[in-house]
Each structure stands twice: as C-alpha cells, then as structure tokens.
C-alpha positions in Angstrom: -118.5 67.9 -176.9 -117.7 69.0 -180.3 -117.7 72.6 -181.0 -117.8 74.5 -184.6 -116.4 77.8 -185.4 -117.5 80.0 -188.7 -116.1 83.4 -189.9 -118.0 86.4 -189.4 -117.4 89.5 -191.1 -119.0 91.7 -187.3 -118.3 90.8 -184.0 -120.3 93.6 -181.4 -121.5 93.3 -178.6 -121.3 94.2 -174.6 -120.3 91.7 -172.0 -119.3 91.2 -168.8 -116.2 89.6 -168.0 -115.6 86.8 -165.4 -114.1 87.6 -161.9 -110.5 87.5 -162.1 -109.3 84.0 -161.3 -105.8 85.0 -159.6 -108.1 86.8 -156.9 -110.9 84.2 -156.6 -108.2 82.2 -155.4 -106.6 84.6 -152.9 -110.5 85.0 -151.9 -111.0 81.6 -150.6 -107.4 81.2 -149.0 -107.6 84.6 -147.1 -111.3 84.4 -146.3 -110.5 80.8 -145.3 -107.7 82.1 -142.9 -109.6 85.3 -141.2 -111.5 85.5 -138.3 -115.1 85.8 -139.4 -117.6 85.3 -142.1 -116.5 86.9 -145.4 -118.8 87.2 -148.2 -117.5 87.5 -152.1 -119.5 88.2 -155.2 -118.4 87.8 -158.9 -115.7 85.0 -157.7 -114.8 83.0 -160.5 -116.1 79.1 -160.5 -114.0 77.6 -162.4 -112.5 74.2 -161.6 -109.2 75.3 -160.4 -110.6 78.1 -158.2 -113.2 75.3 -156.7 -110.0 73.3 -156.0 -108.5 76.3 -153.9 -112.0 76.1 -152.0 -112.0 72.3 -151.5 -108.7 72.6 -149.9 -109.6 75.8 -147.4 -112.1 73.1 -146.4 -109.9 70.0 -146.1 -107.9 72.5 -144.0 -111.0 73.7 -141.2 -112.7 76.5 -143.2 -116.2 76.4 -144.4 -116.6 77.5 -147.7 -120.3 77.7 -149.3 -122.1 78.9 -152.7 -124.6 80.7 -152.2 -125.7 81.5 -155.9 -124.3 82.2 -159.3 -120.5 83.8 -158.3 -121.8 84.5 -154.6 -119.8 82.4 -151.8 -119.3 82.5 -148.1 -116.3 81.6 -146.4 -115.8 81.4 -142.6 -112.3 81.4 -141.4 -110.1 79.5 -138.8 -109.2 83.0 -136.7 -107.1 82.4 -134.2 -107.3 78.5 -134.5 -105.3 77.8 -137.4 -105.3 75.7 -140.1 -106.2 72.1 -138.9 -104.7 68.5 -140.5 -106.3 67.6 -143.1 -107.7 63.9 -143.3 -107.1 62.8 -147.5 -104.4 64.4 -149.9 -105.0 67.8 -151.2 -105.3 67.0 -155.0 -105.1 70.6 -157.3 -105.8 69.0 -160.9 -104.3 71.4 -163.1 -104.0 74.3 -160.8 -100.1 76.0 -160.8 -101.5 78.9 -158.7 -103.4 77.0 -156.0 -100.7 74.5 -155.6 -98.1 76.9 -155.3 -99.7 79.5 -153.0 -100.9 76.5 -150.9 -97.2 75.2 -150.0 -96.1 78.7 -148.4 -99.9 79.0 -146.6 -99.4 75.3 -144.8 -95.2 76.0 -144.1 -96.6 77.8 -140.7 -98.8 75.4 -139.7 -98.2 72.3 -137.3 -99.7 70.0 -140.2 -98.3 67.5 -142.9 -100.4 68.1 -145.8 -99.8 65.9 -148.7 -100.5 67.6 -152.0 -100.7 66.5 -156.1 -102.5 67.2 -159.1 -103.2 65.9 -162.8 -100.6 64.8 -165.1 -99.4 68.2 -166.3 -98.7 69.9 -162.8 -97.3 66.4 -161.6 -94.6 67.8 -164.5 -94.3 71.5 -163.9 -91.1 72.4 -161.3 -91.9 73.3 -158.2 -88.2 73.8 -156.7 -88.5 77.4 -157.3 -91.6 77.6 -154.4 -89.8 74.7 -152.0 -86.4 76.8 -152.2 -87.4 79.8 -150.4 -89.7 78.0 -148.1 -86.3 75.8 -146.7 -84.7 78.9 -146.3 -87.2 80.0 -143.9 -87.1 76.4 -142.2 -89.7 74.6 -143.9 -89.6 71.0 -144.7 -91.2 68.9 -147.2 -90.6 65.9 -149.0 -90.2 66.5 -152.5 -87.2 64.8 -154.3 -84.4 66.5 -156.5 -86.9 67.2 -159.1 -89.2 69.1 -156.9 -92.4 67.5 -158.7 -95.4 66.5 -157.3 -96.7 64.5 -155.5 -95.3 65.5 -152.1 -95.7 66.9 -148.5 -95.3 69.8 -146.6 -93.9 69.2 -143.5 -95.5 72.3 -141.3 -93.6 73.9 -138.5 -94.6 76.7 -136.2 -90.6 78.0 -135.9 -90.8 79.4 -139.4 -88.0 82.1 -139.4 -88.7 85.1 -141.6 -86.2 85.7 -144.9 -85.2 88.3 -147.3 -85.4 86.9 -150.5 -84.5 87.8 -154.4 -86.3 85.1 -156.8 -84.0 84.8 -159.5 -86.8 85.2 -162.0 -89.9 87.1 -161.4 -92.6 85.5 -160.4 -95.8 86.6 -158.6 -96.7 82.6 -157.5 -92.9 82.7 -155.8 -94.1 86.2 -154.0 -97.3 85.0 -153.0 -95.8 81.3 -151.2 -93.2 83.3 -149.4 -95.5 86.2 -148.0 -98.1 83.5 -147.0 -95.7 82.0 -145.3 -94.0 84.7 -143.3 -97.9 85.2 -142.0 -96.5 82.5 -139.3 -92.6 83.2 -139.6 -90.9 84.9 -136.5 -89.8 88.5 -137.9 -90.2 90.7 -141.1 -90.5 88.7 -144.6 -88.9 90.4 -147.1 -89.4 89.7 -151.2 -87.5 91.7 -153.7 -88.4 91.9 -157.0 -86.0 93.5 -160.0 -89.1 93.7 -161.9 -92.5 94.2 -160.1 -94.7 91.2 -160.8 -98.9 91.0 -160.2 -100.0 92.6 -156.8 -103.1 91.1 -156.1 -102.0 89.4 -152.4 -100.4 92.7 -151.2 -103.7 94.4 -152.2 -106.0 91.9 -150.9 -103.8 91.0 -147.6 -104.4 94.7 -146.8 -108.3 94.2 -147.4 -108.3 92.1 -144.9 -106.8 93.9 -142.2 -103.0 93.2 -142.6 -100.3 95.6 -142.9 -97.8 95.2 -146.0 -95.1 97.4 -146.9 -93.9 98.2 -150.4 -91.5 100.6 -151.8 -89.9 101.0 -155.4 -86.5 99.6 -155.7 -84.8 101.6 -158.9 -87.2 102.4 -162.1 -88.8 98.4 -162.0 -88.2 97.0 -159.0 -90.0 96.7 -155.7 -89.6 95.4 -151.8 -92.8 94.1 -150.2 -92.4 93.2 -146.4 -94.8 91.3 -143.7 -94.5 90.8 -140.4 -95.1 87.9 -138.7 -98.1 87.3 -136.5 -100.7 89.5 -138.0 -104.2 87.8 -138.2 -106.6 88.4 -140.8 -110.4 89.5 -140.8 -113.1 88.7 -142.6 -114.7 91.2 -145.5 -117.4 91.9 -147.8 -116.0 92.2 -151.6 -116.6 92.0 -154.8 -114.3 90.6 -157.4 -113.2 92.3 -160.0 -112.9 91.1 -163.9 -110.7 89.3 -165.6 -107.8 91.6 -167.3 -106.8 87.6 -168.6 -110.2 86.1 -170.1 -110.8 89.9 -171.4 -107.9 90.0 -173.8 -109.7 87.6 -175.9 -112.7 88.8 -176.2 -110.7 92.1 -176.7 -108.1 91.1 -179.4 -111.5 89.2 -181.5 -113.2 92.9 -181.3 -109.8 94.1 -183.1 -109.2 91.7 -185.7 -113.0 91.1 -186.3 -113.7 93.0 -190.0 -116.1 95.0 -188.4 -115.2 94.9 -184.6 -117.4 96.9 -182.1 -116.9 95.1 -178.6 -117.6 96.8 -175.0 -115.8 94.5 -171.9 -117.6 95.8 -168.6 -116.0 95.5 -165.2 -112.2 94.9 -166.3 -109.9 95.1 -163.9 -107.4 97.9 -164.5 -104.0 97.0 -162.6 -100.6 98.1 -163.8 -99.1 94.7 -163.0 -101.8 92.9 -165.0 -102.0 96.0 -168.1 -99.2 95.2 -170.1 -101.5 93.3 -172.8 -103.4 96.5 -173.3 -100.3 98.7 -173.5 -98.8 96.3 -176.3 -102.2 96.2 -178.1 -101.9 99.9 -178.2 -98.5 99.9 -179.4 -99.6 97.6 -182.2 -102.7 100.2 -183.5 -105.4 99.3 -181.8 -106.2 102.4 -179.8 -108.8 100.4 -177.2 -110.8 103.2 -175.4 -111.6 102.7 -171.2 -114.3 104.5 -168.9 -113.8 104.6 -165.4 -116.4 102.3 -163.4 -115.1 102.7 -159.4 -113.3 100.0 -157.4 -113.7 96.3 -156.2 -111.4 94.3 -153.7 -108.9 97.3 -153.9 -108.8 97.3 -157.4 -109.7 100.0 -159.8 -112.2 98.6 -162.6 -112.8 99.7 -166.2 -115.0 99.5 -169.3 -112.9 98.4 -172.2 -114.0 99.4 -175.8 -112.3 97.5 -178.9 -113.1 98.3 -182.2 -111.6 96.3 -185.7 -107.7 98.3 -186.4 -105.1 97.8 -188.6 -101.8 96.3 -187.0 -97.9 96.5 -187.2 -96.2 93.9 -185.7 -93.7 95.6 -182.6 -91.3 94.7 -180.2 -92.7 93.9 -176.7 -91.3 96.5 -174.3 -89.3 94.0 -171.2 -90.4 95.8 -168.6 -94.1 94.5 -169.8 -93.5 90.6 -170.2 -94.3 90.2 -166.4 -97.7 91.8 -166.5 -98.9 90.1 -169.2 -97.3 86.6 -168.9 -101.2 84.7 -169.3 -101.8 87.2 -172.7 -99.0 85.8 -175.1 -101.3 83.3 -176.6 -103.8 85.6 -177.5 -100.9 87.9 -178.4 -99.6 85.4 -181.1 -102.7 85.8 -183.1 -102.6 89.1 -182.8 -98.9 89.4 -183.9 -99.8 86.6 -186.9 -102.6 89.6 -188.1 -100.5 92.7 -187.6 -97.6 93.5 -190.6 -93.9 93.0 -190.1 -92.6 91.3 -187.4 -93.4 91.1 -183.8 -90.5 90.4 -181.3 -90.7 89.3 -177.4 -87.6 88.6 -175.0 -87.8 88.2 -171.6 -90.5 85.4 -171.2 -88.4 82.6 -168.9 -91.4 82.6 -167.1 -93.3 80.7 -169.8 -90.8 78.0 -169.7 -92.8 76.8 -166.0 
C-alpha cells in the first residue's frame, strides 16, 4: 500500500472519532467475565482490540460482531475463566498483554501468552512483580519478556501496592487480579494515572473505592470476590486518535475542524490542557455520557503557537499524545520542554 500526502492551505471538516481503544479493551475482558449477555456499540476494531476478544474466547467467553462497532459478549458468571487449548498470542498489544496476566493470576489455568517481535522486547517485570507478591506464579525469566506463562492459582492473597512509576496497565493487572485475591487490593498512585477500569468495573456492578492521596495522588481498593454483570454501553471516543485530527485543525493555514463524541476524562485531558497552554484555545460542547464517561464536541481552529513547558502533573494523562505533541512543539516558537516521561521508556 503506498500512500501520498500533499499540502493544503484548509483542513475543515466534522468527524467522528473512533471508540476509545483503552475501553474497547476493558469491554471485551469485563463483558467476557460477567454473568450475562452484554452488548457494546462504537467499540473500536482494531487489530489489538480484536486480539483482546480472541483471547476472552480462548478463555470460555463468546464474543460476536454484530455490525460496524456493534458486539456481543456473553460472560463466564460464576464459572470462571476456563484453560485455554493454543497460546494466547497479542501481536503488538502492551495493553491486552498486560491486563491479561493479572485477569488469568486468579484462575486455576496455565495460559501461555506472546506476541510480535516488538512486545516479545518490551519489559514486562513491572506487571509480573506485583502479581508474585500477591502469590502468582509464572514463568518468565530474569528479563521478564515474552513468551511466557501464567501459572493461575485460586489462593491469590490481596496486596497493597506503590508502582514505582505510574502506570495505568500496572493498575489495571493488579485490580484484575485482586477480582480473585482473598481480602482488599490496594493500588497507590503518587500521581493519578487513566481511570477507565475503576469506571467501567463499577458499570458493571462492582464496588471500587477511591480517595485522593495529597494534591496528585490516589488509593483505589477492590475486594475480593465480587462478580460482575453484564451491560448495555456505548463506547466513548477516542481522546488519543482525536489529538491528531485536533493538532492538523491547529496547524492547518486555515484550520476549521469539529471532533464529535470525544471523551472528556481528566486522566486522559492533559493533551488538550497543553494545546491550550501553547495558544490554541480549542472550544468543547457538552454531548451527555457513555460507559461512565462524560463526552464532548471538540472544535479546533488554525492558532499561532509558543513553545511551553509541559506541566508534570500532566505527563501521565497524556503519555499516547507526545508524538502528535512533537509536531506541535516543532510549529510553535521558542522552545518546548517535557520531564517526567519514564513511562515512554516501556
């Protein structure tokens, strides 16, 4: 496929964006967990969202399209996740992987897992870590690299645990893995990363605590034992794939571009906030909720830009904007400046 890219002096338009791929994947694994029949609209179908639906499958849910972004998903319930018969490959798929290891932990199953070249490189120690703490076993040698198992256990023991850099994939493994774990799971974060499984966890029935630790910070807890029910949602739009479509409506000569249906989340805003630092003054109409989440219309039209200093406290919530952020930054005047980012680095 070869593709071929022109300058235009106008870029306007209105458009919809895609369903937000970090819940289209919580989507499949909770639907695939609950008791029931859920039903999802505007789920994103890309290929490492499909992975997260082929494993539910390989693991005893049933998970079927039904039309363009429309799927249904019938739980386990009460019957748990089941042993899978091949290995459970993710392709390039960090969040699917990841979430994956703490859902199977509880489990009385030994599911083997790997993907493509580049996750087979990414560490995954910082996932496995927690998980031994709580009791889990797996195979995974010093390096903590794919491809290896997950040795389930139905003793999990419930932790309190600080990652020692924010992360919302670390978050995610642990609470889906104190879902089986004997007591309270706690997660503390110095700085508050993406909320979308405490949100959606409680969509579906189960009770998670959260309270503010300091001006940043946050403790989320689960207890053990709670099962999930199925649900009806919609999901909302990408905050991710819209900062592109946003940042061309800025930098376009004569930029005039409406995003419909973003999700508006202040663990996933930070993009926005910095774009507004910079000059772009973006305007948003409220457009109701989906899946818990409060949705907006984003308008972007062409600004001038100086180049800032990204806030800290904003890395976290914007960790998958930085690319689109560097060409902003390369456009703006003067210098723009970002600490903070470890995250990147895996």
């Amino acid at each position: 496929m070869v593709w071929t890219s022109r300058p235009v002096k106008s870029l306007k338009g209105v458009i919809r964006a895609p369903g937000d791929k970090s819940c289209s994947h919580r989507a499949l694994i909770f639907g695939g967990l609950a008791a029931g029949k859920s039903r999802f609209t505007g789920l994103l179908d890309g290929e490492d969202v499909l992975r997260t639906g082929w494993a539910m499958e390989a693991l005893g849910a049933t998970v079927k399209q039904t039309g363009p972004g429309a799927w249904e998903v019938t739980g386990v319930g009460e019957k748990g996740l089941t042993q899978p018969t091949k290995v459970l490959d993710f392709g390039n798929s960090g969040t699917g992987s990841r979430l994956m290891m703490g859902l199977v932990s509880g489990y009385p199953i030994n599911v083997e897992m790997t993907g493509d070249e580049s996750l087979r490189s990414r560490p995954m120690n910082r996932i496995l870590k927690p998980l031994r703490l709580m009791r889990g076993l797996d195979t995974a040698g010093p390096d903590g690299q794919l491809p290896f198992a997950i040795v389930g256990t139905e003793s999990l023991k419930a932790i309190t645990y600080v990652p020692p850099i924010a992360s919302a994939q670390v978050k995610s493994a642990v609470m889906l893995a104190g879902l089986n774990a004997e007591g309270t799971t706690i997660v503390e974060e110095a700085r508050q990363t993406r909320d979308h499984t405490e949100r959606m966890l409680r969509g579906f029935g189960v009770e998670v605590g959260t309270e503010r630790i300091g001006t940043e910070g946050v403790r989320v807890s689960l207890a053990g034992g709670q099962m999930l029910s199925a649900i009806d949602a919609a999901i909302p739009g990408d905050p991710s794939s819209a900062a592109f479509l946003v940042a061309a409506g800025i930098l376009s000569p004569q930029g005039d571009v409406m995003v419909e249906g973003v999700m508006s989340n202040l663990t996933r805003s930070g993009f926005y906030d910095v774009a507004n630092l910079m000059g772009a003054h973006l305007g948003a109409e409220e457009m109701g909720d989906a899946a818990g989440e409060r949705l907006i219309n984003i308008h972007a039209g062409s600004a001038h830009l100086s180049g800032k200093a990204v806030p800290e406290r904003l890395v976290p919530s914007m960790i998958d904007e930085f690319p689109i952020l560097g060409v902003m930054a390369a456009f703006a005047d003067g210098e723009t400046i970002v600490i903070g980012a470890e995250e990147l680095r895996v």
